[in-house]
N, C-alpha and C positions, 0 to 999 in steps of 0.2 A: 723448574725455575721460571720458564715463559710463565707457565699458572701464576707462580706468584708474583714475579714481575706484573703481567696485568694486573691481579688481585691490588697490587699498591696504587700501581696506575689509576685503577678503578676507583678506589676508595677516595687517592688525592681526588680525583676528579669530581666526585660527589658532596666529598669538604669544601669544594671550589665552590660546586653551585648553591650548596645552602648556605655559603657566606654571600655569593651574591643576591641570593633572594633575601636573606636579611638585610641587607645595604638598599637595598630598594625599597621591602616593607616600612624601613628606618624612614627613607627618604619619604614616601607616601604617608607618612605618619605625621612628617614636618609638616607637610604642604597642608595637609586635612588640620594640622592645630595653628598654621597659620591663618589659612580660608578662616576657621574657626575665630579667631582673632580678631581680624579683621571685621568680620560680620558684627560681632561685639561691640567694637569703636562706631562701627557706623550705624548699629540700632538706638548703641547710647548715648549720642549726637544730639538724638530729638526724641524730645514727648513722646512714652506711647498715648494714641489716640483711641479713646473710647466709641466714638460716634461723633456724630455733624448734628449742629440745632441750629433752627431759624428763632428768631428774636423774635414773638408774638408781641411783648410789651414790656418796654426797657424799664429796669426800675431808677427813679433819678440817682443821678453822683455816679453812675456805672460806668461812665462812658459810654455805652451800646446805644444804640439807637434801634427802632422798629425796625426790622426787616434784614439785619446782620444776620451774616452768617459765621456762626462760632463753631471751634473746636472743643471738645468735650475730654475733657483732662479724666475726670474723675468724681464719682457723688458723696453726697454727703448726707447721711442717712439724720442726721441730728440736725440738721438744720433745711433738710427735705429740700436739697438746692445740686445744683449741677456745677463743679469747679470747670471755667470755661476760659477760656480765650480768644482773641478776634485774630492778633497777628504775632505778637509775641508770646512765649509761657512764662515773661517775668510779666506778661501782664496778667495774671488768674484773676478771673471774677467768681464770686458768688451769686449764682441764679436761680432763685425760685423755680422750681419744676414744671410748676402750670405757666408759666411765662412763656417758655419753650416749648416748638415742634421737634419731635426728633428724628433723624435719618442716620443709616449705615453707611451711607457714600455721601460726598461731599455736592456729587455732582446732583443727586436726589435733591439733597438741602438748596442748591441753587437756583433749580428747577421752580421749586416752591416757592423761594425767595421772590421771583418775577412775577408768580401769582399773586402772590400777595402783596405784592408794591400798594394795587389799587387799593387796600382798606388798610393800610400800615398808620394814615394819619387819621385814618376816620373813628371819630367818640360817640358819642351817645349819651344821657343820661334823663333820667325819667322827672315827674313832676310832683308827683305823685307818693310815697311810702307803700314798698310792697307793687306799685302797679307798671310797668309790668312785671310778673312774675320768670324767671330761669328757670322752664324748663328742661328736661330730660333730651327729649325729643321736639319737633318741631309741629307740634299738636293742641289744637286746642280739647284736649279731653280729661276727665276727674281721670282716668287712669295713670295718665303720663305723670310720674314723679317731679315734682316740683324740686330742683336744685338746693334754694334762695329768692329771698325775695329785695330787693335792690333798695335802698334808702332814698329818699327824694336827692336829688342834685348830685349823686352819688355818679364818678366817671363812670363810663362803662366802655371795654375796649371793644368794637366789631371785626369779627375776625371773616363775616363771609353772607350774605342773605341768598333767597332762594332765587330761581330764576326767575316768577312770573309772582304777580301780587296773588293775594289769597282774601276773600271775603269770610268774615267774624261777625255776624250779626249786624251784618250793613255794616259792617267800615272794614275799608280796603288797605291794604298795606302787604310789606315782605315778612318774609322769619327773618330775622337776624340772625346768625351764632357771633355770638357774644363772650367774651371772659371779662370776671370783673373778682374783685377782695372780699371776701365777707367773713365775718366770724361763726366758726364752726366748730366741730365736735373732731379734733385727728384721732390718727393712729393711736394715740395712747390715751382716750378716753377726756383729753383735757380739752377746753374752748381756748382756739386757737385762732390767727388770721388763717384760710384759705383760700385758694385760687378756685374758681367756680368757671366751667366751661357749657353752655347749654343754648335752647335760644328763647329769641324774646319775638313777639310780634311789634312790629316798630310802629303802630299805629298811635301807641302811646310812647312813642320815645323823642327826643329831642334830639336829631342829628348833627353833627356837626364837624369840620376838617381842620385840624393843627399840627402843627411840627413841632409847637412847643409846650406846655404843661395842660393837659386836659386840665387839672384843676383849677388851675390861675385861669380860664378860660371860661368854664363855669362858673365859677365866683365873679367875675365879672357883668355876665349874661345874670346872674341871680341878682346881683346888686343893682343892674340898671331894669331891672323888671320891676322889685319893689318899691322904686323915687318914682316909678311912672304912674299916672292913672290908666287904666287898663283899657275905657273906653275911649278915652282923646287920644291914647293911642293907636284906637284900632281907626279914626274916624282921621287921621292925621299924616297914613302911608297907604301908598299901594300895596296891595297882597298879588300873589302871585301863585299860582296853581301850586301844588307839593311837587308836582313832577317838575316843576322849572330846576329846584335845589338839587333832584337825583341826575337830571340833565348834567348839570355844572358840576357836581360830584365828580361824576363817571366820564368828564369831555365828551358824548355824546348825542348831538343835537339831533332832532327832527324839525327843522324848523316851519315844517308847515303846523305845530302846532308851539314854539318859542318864538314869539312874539313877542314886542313891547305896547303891542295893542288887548292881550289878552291878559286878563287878570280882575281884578275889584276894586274899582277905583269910589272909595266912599267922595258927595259933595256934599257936606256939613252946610253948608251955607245953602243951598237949596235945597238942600234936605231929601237926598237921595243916594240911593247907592248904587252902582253901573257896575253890572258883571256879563264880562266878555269872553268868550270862549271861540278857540278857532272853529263853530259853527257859527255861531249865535250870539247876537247883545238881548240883555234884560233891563230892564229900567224900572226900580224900585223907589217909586215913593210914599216915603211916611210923614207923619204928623209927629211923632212925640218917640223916642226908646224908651225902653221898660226893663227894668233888669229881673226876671220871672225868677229866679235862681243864680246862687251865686257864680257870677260868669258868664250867667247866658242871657243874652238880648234880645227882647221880641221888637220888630218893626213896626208902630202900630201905621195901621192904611195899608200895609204890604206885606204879605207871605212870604216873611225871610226873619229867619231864623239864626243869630250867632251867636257857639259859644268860645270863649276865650282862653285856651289853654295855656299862652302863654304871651309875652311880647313878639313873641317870632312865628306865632301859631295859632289858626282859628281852625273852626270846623265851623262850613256854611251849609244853611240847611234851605232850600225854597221851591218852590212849587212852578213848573210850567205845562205847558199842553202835552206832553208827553209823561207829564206826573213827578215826582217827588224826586228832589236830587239833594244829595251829601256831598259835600268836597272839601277835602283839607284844601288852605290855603297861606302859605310862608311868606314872612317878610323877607324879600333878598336884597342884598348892597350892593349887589353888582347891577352895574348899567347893563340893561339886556339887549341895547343896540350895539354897544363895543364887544360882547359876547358873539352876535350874531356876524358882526364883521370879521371879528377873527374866524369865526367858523369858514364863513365864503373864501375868506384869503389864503387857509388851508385849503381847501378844494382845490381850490384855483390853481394852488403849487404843485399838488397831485399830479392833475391835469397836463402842465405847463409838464412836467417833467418825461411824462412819458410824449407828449404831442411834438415838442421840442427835437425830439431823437428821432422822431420821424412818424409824418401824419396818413401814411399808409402802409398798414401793416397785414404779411400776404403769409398763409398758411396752406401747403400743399393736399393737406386734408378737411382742415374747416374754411375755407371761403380767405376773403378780401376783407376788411376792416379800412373806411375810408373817415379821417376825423376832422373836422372842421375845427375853427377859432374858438366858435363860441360853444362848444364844448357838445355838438350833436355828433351823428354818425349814420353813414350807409355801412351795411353788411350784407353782402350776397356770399352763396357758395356755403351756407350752414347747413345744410340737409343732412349731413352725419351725425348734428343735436338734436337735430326732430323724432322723438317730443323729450327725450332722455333729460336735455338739456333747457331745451329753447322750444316753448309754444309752438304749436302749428299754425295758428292763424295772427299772422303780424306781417309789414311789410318792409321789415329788414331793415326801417330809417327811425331813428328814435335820438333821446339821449344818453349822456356821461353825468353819472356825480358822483358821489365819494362819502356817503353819509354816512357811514359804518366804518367802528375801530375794530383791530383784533385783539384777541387777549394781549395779555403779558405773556403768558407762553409761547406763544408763536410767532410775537416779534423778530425773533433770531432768524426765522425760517422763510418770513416771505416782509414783503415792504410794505403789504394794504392790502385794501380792498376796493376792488373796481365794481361799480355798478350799473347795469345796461335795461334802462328804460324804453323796450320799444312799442310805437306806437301799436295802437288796434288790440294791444293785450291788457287783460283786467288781472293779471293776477302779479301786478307790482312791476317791481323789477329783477333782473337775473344778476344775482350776487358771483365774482370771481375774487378768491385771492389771488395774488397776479406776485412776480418777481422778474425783475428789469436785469435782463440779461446785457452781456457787452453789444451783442447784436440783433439784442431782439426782447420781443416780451413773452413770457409764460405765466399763460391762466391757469388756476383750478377750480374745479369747479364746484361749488359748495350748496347742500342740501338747504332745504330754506329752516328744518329743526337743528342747525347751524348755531342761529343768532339768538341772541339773547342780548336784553338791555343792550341793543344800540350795537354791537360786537357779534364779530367772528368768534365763539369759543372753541368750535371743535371742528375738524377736519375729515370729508369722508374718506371712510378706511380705503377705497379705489378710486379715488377722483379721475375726471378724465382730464387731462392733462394736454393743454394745446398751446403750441409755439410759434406766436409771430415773428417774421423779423421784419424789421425796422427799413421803410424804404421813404424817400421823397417825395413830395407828390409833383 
């Protein structure tokens, strides 16, 4: 009777626990199809997201603007476009595929967005039919596949040029990379609009900066070129070197060579032409112009040569004791004294900003930094930059300027760029990025294949890294 007494006992007891392990399975089941549930409601909340694009070049009526950064809903294989959005997904756009950069993270896309601020307004468009040609690659060679060949007056969007000009048979200029529309051959064998990405050498391009319709922009510039005569034009304004335009482009200056004194200033009435250059004045005078060819002007009495590409564009050709010179040279609007003031007044703010917090600055490993008003300096106690950083042979007392921007990328990360001129060294100035702490400043230190066009672009992988603080004198 015990035996089976237990035997019962036993048995309830085993009916017990697999009802309660069912009642629990049960309950873990709820909870696992509510989680389930829930994740549902809140994936299907919102859009899924394909990918991140930056806006290369908005198409009009879009809303979008250059340099947006858009959500990417979904494509559209028929119509070779990206269904996208900016902030809402009742706003879906339709976007041409060559228009857009694409990225997997947003924060990629942003990244890029800041790069490319600086060429978002910048156009271009040629004079020419076919000249310059879209290239493949950035080459001038029969090998390099030729893209498209760009229609005269034709926009052209710049997405990016090289870092240093490149010589072409005597004429100097950048690559471009370029996107522009041209009729082509797609996917399914039919002549079609397409989106063309490649580069162009800008030595034949007409550059230029708007926020608003390259075309309405061009068509204006075309129509005031043809009312003009070409030659009272060219005899009627100052020219100004090319690099004045890439200056004012890019904001920055060198001003030992942005001047309002240098440039080509034709005197129709005495019948001369004055070209100035931050070395050297030339004094051309002639008897009579000649037009040798369509466009081009010979000076007779004097060795100079122009010809006229467009109302905003010459190419000067003349002779001095050191031998034969080429030089583009642009009409610009802007007053190049007001340029040059705003330039100084940014400095000046730089300056004021860190001197202000305090005009000696003491670092337990690099030396004393002592700053004066007018924007010089003592520094003793550098011995741990010699030569890594700072010349051997200088005597520590020099100046401050500020002539250098840093990318769009690296704005985030620091505030500028400090530059230390000192005395008794030939080999420039020592560039710092710097960032203004609450109590102090920190340099780094930046390699001089750094800089490009005017700019900070890139950061050494191990800078050495030094921290003033801020004391009164």
């Amino acid at each position: 009777m015990k035996m089976k007494r237990y035997s019962r006992i036993s048995t309830y007891n085993n009916v017990t626990v697999d009802s309660k392990k069912r009642r629990i399975h049960s309950f873990l089941v709820c909870i696992y199809l509510f989680l389930f549930l829930v994740f549902m409601m809140v994936t299907s909340c919102g859009p899924h997201i394909e990918g991140y694009g930056v806006v290369l070049w908005a198409e009009k009526e879009s809303g979008l603007v250059n340099g947006d950064v858009v959500k990417i809903l979904s494509e559209s294989i028929i119509r070779n476009a990206y269904i996208v959005f900016k902030e809402k997904p009742k706003d879906e756009i339709a976007i041409k595929k060559w228009r857009l950069e694409i990225f997997n993270s947003e924060k990629e896309a942003a990244l890029f967005a800041d790069e490319y601020a600086q060429y978002s307004s910048l156009y271009a468009y040629s004079l020419k039919d076919g000249v310059p040609p879209v290239r493949e690659l950035a080459e001038n060679s029969g090998g390099v596949k030729i893209i498209c060949k760009p229609r005269a007056y034709q926009p052209i969007k710049i997405l990016g040029k090289s870092e240093k000009k490149v010589e072409i048979d005597e004429m100097s200029d950048y690559w471009y990379q370029v996107l522009l529309e041209y009729q082509g051959i797609g996917p399914d064998g039919q002549y079609q609009l397409l989106g063309g990405r490649g580069y162009c050498f800008g030595y034949f391009l007409e550059i230029f900066q708007t926020k608003g319709d390259p075309e309405q922009e061009i068509a204006q510039r075309s129509e005031s070129e043809s009312g003009e005569d070409p030659l009272l034009n060219l005899l009627e304004n100052v020219w100004r070197p090319a690099y004045f335009s890439e200056m004012i482009n890019s904001n920055s200056y060198n001003l030992s060579r942005f001047k309002s004194t240098i440039g080509l200033f034709p005197e129709p009435e005495a019948k001369r032409i004055i070209i100035s250059t931050a070395e050297k004045s030339y004094v051309f005078e002639y008897t009579a112009i000649t037009e040798v060819r369509s466009g081009i002007y010979s000076f007779v009495g004097a060795d100079l040569r122009i010809e006229i590409y467009s109302n905003y564009r010459i190419s000067v050709t003349y002779t001095t004791d050191e031998g034969q010179v080429n030089t583009l040279y642009r009409k610009i609007g802007a007053d190049i004294d007001t340029l040059i003031e705003n330039e100084l007044k940014r400095r000046e703010a730089r300056y004021e900003n860190i001197f202000l917090r305090g005009s000696v600055l003491t670092s337990s490993a690099y030396g004393t930094i002592v700053l004066k008003e007018d924007k010089t300096f003592t520094w003793s106690g550098f011995d741990k930059l010699i030569p890594a950083v700072i010349p051997n042979e200088n005597s520590g007392r020099g100046r401050i300027d500020f002539p250098y921007n840093i990318s769009s990328a690296l704005k985030d990360k620091y505030d500028g760029v400090i530059t230390f001129y000192f005395k008794g060294t030939s080999n420039g100035g020592i560039n710092f990025l710097y960032e203004i702490a609450e109590n102090g400043l920190r340099l780094f230190s930046v390699k001089a294949d750094s800089v490009a066009e005017r700019r900070i672009v890139d950061t050494d992988l191990n800078p050495i890294v030094i921290f003033f603080t801020f004391n009164k004198s």
